[in-house]
N, C-alpha and C positions, 0 to 999 in steps of 0.2 A: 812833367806831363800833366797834363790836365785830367782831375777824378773822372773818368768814364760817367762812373756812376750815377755822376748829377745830369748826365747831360738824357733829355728828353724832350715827346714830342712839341714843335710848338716853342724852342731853344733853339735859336739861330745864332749857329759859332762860326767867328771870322775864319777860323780854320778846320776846318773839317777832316779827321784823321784819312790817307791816304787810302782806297778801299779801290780792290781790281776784283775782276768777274772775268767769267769766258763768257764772250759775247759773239754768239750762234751768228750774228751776219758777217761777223769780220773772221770767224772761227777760229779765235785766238782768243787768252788772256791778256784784258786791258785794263789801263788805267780808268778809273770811272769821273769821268767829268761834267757834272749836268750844267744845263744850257744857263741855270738861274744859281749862283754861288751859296750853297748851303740848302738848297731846297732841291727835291725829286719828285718831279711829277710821274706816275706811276701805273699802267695800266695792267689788269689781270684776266685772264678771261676766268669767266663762271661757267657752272654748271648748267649742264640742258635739264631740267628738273622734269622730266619722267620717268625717272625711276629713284633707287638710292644712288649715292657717289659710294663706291665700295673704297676699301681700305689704298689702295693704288691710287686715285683719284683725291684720296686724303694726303697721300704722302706727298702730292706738288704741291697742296694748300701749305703743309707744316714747314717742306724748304720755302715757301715765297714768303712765309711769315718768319722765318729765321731772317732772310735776306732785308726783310723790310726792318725789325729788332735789330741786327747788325747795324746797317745804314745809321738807325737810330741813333743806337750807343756810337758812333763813329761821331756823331755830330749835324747829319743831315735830319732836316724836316722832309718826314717822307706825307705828299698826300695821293692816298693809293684811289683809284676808282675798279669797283668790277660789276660786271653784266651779268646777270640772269637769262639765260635762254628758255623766254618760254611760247618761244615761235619760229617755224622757218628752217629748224636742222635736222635735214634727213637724216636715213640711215647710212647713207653712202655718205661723205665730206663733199664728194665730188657731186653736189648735185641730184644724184638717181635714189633709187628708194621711195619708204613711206616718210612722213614727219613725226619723228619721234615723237612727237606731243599727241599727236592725234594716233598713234598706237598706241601710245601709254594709255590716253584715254577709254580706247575700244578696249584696253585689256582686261580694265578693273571697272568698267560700266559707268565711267564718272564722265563729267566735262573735262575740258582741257584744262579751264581755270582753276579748278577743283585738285586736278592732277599736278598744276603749277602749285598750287597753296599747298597742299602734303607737303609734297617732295622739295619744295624751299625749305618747309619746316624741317625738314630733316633732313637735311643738310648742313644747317646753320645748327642743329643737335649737336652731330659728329663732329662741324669745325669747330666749335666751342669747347666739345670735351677734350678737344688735343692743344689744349691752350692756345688758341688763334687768338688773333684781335683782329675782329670785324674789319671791314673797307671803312673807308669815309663814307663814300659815298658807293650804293648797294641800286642801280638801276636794270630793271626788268625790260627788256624788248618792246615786250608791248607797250610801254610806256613814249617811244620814240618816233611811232610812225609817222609823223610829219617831217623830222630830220631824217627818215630814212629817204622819206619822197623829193627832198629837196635834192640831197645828194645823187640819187639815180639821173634826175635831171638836167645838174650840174653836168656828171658827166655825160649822159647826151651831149647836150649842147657843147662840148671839149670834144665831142666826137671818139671818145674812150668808151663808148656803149651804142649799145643796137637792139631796135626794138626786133623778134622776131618770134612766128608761132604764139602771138601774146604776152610773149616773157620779155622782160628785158635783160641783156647780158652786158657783161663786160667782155672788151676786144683784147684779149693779149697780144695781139701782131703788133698794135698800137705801142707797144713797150720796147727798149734799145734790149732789156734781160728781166725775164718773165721769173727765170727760179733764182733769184737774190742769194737764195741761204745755198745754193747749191757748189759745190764744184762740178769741173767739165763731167766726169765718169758719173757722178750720182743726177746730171743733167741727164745724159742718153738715158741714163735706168729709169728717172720718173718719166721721161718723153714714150718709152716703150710701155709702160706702166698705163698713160695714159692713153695710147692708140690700144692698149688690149681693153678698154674699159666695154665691161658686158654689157650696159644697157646705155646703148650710143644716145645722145639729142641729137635729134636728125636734121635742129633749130641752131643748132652752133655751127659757126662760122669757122673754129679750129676747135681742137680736142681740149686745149687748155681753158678755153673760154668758160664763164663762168655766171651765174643766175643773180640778177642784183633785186629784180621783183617777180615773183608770179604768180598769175594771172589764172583764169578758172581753166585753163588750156592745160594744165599740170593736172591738178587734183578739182573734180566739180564739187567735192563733199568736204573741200576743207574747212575747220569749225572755225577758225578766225581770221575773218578777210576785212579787206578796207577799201575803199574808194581809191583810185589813183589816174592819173592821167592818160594809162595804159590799159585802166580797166581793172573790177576788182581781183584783190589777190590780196597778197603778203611777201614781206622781205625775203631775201632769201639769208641764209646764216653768216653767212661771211661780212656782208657790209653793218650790223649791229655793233661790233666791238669798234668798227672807225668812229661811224656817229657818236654812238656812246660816251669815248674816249674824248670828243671833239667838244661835244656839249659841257664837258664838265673839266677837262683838262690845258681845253685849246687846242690852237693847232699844230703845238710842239709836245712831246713828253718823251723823256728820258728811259723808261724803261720798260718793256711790256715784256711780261711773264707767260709762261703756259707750263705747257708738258711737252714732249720731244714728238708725241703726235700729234700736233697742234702746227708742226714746222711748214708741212705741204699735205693739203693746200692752204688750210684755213691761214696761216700768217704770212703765205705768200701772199694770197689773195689782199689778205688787206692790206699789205703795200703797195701791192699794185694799184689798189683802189683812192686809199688814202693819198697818197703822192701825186696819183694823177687828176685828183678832184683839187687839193690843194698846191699843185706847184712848186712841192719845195723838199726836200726830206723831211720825213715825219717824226724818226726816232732812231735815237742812235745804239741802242744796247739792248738786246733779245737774251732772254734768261729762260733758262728750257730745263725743266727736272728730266732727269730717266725714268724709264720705266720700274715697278714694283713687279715681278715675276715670282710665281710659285712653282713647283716642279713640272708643270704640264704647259708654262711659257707664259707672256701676259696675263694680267688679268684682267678680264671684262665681263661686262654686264651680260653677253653674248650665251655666256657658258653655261649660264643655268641660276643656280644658288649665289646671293650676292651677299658678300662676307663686307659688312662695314664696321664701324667702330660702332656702334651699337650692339654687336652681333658679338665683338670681342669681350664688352662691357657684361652681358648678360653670360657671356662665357666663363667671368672672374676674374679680367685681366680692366687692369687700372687703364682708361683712354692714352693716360701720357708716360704709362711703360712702353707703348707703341710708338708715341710721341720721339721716346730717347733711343728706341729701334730704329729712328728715322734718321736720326740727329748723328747717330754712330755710325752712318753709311756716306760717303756722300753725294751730293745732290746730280751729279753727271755721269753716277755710275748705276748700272742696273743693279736694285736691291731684293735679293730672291726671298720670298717669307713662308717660313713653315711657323708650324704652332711650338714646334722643340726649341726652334731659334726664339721667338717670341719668349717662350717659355726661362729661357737662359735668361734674357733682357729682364725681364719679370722682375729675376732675383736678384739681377744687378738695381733695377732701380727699388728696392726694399733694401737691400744692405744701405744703399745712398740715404735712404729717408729716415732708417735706425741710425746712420752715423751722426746727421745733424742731429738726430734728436737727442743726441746724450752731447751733444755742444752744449756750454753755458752760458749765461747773460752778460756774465759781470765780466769786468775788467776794461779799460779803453783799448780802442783800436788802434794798432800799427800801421800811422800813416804808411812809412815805407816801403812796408812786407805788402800792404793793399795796393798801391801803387805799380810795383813789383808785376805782381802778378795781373794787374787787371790789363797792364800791358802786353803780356805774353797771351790772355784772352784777346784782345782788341786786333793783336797780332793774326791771329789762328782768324778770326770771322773776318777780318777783309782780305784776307790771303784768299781768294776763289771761294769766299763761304767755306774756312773748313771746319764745320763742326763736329768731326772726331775729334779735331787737335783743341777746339776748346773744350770739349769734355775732359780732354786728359787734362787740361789746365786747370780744372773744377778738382780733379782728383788730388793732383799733386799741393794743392792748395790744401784740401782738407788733410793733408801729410806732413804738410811743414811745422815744421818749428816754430809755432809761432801762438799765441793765444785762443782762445776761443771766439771770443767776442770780434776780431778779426777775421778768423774764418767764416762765422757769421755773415758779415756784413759783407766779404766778399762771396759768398753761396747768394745773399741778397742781388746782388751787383750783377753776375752772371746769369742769374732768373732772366731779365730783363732781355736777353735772347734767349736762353733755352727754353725758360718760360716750362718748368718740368714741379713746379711748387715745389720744393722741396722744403721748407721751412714751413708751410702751409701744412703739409701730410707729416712732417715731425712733429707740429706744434699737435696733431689730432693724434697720432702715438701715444705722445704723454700724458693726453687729458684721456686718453681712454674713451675716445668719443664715438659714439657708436657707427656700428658700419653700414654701408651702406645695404638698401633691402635685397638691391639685386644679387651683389656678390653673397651676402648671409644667403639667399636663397640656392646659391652654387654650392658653396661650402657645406651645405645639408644634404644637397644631392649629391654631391662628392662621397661624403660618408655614406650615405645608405648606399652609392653603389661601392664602396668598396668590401662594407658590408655582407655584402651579397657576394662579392667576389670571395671574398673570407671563408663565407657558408660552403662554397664549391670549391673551395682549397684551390683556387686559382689563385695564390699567392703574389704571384708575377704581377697582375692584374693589380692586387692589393696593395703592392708596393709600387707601381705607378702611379695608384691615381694618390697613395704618400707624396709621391715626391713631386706627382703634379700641383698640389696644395701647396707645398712648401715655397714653389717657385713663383708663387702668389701671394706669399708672403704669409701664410697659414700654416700653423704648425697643430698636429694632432697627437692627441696622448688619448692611449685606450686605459681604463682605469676600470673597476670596479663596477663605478656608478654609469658609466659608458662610455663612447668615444667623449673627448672634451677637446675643442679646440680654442686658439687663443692666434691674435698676427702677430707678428714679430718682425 
């Protein structure tokens, strides 16, 4: 077998190891085939940046970037593209509502663009801190409104769109099957779904039809509008990820990503749109994470308080122990998150960081025993992405019989998808490298509250916020001179 290990981006191998996915249009596991041999053209949808992306909205970035590492280490040259939305998407998917950008803006007294500059920046914060690697290429909405105007036009003129009320839309009668990802039974439920829709367009021609431009007949006080054929306005959300995708990818790509609410409308939509602007199929394999749920059901922005990886970070907890919270789940199953489970995770990935860190340097490597195993890893990530069973291959690796400097070098190997540092966080173990200011500022108010809880012989309390510390990797000794803590 070929070393896994070597193989990277930008390395184009005559064979590319065998790698299957569940592919949401055909709703089966398949074999994965891209159109160009060794290369995957790749698209993602991004974030609507008016607010933060909470910790849910993090957990599809971590599996699309497993999947993208995966692909990698398998042999494929992935080039990913993803969109920025910072124009054109309601609050409803379907059209009705405000535009998220322009209540972002009213909420916090800023411009739109101002509210797009934040809220990219912080975003690109939290997918960084969970070991992402950025897109190739990273395009904003606004940046495309000439390809949006051509395409609206295009389809006019195909007679797949209709100007009316000012807007222009897309015709779904036009289509031989409008809900692609659907079966029959989940057809009649979005079809009734859609005739119950509370705030009807009284400008559509049927219920499914859909907003490609609009016009000052929507909103008079929209903040970002443009010139267009139909009159000023703005795109509407759905047709940005075809352009996008099109500008940079062509007219073919292999695999477009999202989240499982992303399936209908938004990626019906844009096949609808895409296929009938270009004539041909546009993509053969749809990759959809599950939902992140906490005890009270999804999570969303909707709710009130938004829990991001930022929010986790200033709480004590390392970005990429959530990282390998993600990673232990997998990616088509709903992952429910408390701070207890979290907390458990925690102290799995601190024993992981202690184990390397007492690994040693010396000795050469066991071609075979690495070999061995990077196969049963390579196994596990093109089986359906499953990264529980390569984490158990990371474990049983650091178990075997075999030297150090080999288990090393296969912890090194496996990064490369898990992407969870671990030799990185050992290597600052043994230098004793100072911590970080946030978490030291945790671990201070940890002790003083439990302090306090100590003064009120709330005991219970005391030994929680112990063992809360521990599962962060913080260990506390009361002594003489006072409390003293130390990571472990």
């Amino acid at each position: 077998m070929e070393d896994a290990s070597n193989r990277g981006k930008g390395e184009i191998y005559e064979m590319a190891h065998d790698f299957n996915f569940y592919n949401t249009l055909s709703r089966k596991v398949e074999d994965f085939v891209p159109k160009q041999a060794g290369k995957v053209a790749m698209y993602t949808c991004g974030p609507t940046v008016y607010h933060y992306a909470h910790i849910g909205n993090i957990r599809t970035y971590i599996m699309q970037d497993a999947l993208i590492k995966s692909l990698e280490y398998a042999g494929y040259d992935v080039k990913r593209v993803m969109n920025i939305t910072d124009v054109g998407h309601l609050s409803s998917d379907a059209d009705t509502g405000e535009d998220k950008m322009l209540a972002g803006a009213k909420r916090e007294h800023k411009t739109v663009m101002e509210i797009a500059k934040f809220y990219t920046d912080a975003f690109f914060t939290d997918f960084d801190a969970v070991g992402n690697k950025r897109p190739d290429v990273i395009e904003p909405a606004t940046n495309c409104i000439p390809e949006f105007i051509n395409m609206v036009q295009v389809l006019l003129d195909k007679g797949f769109a209709y100007v009316a009320g000012g807007n222009v839309y897309f015709d779904t009668s036009k289509l031989d099957d409008y809900y692609v990802f659907s079966s029959e039974v989940e057809k009649e439920q979005l079809q009734i779904g859609v005739r119950d829709d509370v705030e009807e367009d009284v400008n559509k021609k049927n219920k499914t039809d859909f907003v490609l431009w609009f016009t000052k007949s929507k909103f008079e006080d929209q903040a970002l509008k443009w010139d267009s054929p139909w009159g000023v306005g703005y795109p509407g959300w759905h047709i940005e990820c075809s352009c996008i995708s099109m500008k940079h990818l062509g007219e073919y790509i292999d695999i477009h990503c999202g989240g499982v609410d992303n399936i209908f409308p938004h990626h019906t939509n844009e096949i609808a749109q895409s296929e009938s602007y270009l004539g041909h199929k546009w993509c053969n394999y749809w990759f959809h994470s599950n939902h992140l749920n906490d005890r009270a059901g999804k999570m969303s922005k909707s709710k009130g308080a938004v829990l991001t990886v930022s929010v986790l970070k200033e709480k004590g907890y390392d970005p990429l122990a959530y990282r390998l919270f993600c990673l232990q789940s997998h990616y088509r199953k709903p992952l429910e998150f408390s701070f207890d489970a979290l907390d458990q995770v925690a102290a799995v990935y601190n024993k992981l960081v202690k184990r390397v860190s007492e690994l040693k340097e010396d000795g050469a490597v066991d071609e075979a025993v690495k070999a061995k195993f990077e196969a049963s890893f390579l196994d596990a990530v093109c089986n359906d992405l499953n990264t529980s069973m390569a984490i158990t291959v990371l474990y049983d690796a650091l178990k075997a019989e075999t030297n150090d400097a080999t288990k090393l070098a296969l912890v090194e190997s496996f990064d490369k998808v898990l992407s969870l540092d671990l030799i990185g966080h050992a290597k600052a173990l043994k230098e004793g490298v100072s911590v970080d200011p946030e978490l030291e500022a945790y671990i201070l108010d940890a002790i003083a509250r439990r302090t306090e809880a100590k003064k009120a012989k709330d005991f219970a309390t005391a030994d929680a916020i112990r063992d809360e510390l521990l599962a962060k990797g913080v260990e506390i000794k009361d002594t003489r001179e006072g409390v003293k803590w130390q990571l472990v």
